[in-house]
C-alpha positions in Angstrom: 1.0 -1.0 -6.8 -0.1 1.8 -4.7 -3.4 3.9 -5.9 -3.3 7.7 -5.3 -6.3 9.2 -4.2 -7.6 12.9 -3.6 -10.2 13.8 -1.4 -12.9 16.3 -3.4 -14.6 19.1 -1.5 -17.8 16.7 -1.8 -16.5 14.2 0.6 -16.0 11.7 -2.5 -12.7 10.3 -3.4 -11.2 10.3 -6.9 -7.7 8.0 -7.9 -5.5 10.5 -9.6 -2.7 8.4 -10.2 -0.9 4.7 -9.6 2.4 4.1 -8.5 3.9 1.1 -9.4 7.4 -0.9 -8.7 9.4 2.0 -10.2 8.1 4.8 -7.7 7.4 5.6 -4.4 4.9 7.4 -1.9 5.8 9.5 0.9 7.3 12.2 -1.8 5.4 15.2 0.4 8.4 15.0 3.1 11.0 16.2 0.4 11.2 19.7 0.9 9.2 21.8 -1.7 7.1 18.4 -2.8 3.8 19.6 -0.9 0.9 16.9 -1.9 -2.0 16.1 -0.5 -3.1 12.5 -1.2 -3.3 9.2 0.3 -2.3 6.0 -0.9 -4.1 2.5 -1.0 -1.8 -0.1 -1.5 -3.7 -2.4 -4.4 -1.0 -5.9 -4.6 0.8 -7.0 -1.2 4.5 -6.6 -1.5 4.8 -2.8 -1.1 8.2 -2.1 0.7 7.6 0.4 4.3 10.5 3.0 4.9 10.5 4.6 8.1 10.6 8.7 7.1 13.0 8.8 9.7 15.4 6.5 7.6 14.5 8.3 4.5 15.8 11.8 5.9 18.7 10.8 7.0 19.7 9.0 4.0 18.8 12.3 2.3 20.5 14.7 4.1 24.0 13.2 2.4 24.4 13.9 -1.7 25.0 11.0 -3.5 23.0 8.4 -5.6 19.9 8.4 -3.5 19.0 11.7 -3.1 19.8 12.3 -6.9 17.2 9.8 -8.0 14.5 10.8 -5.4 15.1 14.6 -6.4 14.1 13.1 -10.0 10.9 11.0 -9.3 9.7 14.0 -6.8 9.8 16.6 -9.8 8.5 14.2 -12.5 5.9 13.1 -10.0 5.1 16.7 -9.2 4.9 17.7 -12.8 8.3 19.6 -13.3 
C-alpha cells in the first residue's frame, strides 16, 4: 500500500488517498495526468518500474496501455 500525500501551502502534509495492490503510482508521466503528490510506501512488497520501461511499453497499443489509460482517468477523477 502506497499513501498519497499533498503538500499544503502551510508546509504540513495531508494523505489524500491510498493505493493499494490494484493501482499504481507514477500516473503523472502519462500525458495529460498532471499530479502533484508523493507517495510513502506503508507495507514492503511494492513492485519499482523504471519510467523508462513504462514509456516504452506505452508507446505500443495493446492491453497495457488500455488498462493504464483507465486507472489514470479514474484516479484523476474522469
Amino acid at each position: 500500500m502506497v499513501s498519497r500525500i499533498a503538500h499544503l501551502s502551510d508546509g504540513q502534509t495531508l494523505e489524500v488517498g491510498l493505493i493499494g495492490s490494484g493501482g499504481m503510482t507514477g500516473i503523472s508521466v502519462l500525458p495529460g495526468a498532471e499530479m502533484a503528490y508523493d507517495g510513502i510506501v506503508q507495507v514492503p512488497g511494492a513492485v519499482r518500474l523504471a519510467i523508462a520501461a513504462m514509456a516504452e511499453e506505452l508507446r505500443h497499443p495493446g492491453p497495457a496501455h488500455e488498462l493504464l489509460g483507465k486507472y489514470a482517468w479514474q484516479l484523476v477523477g474522469g
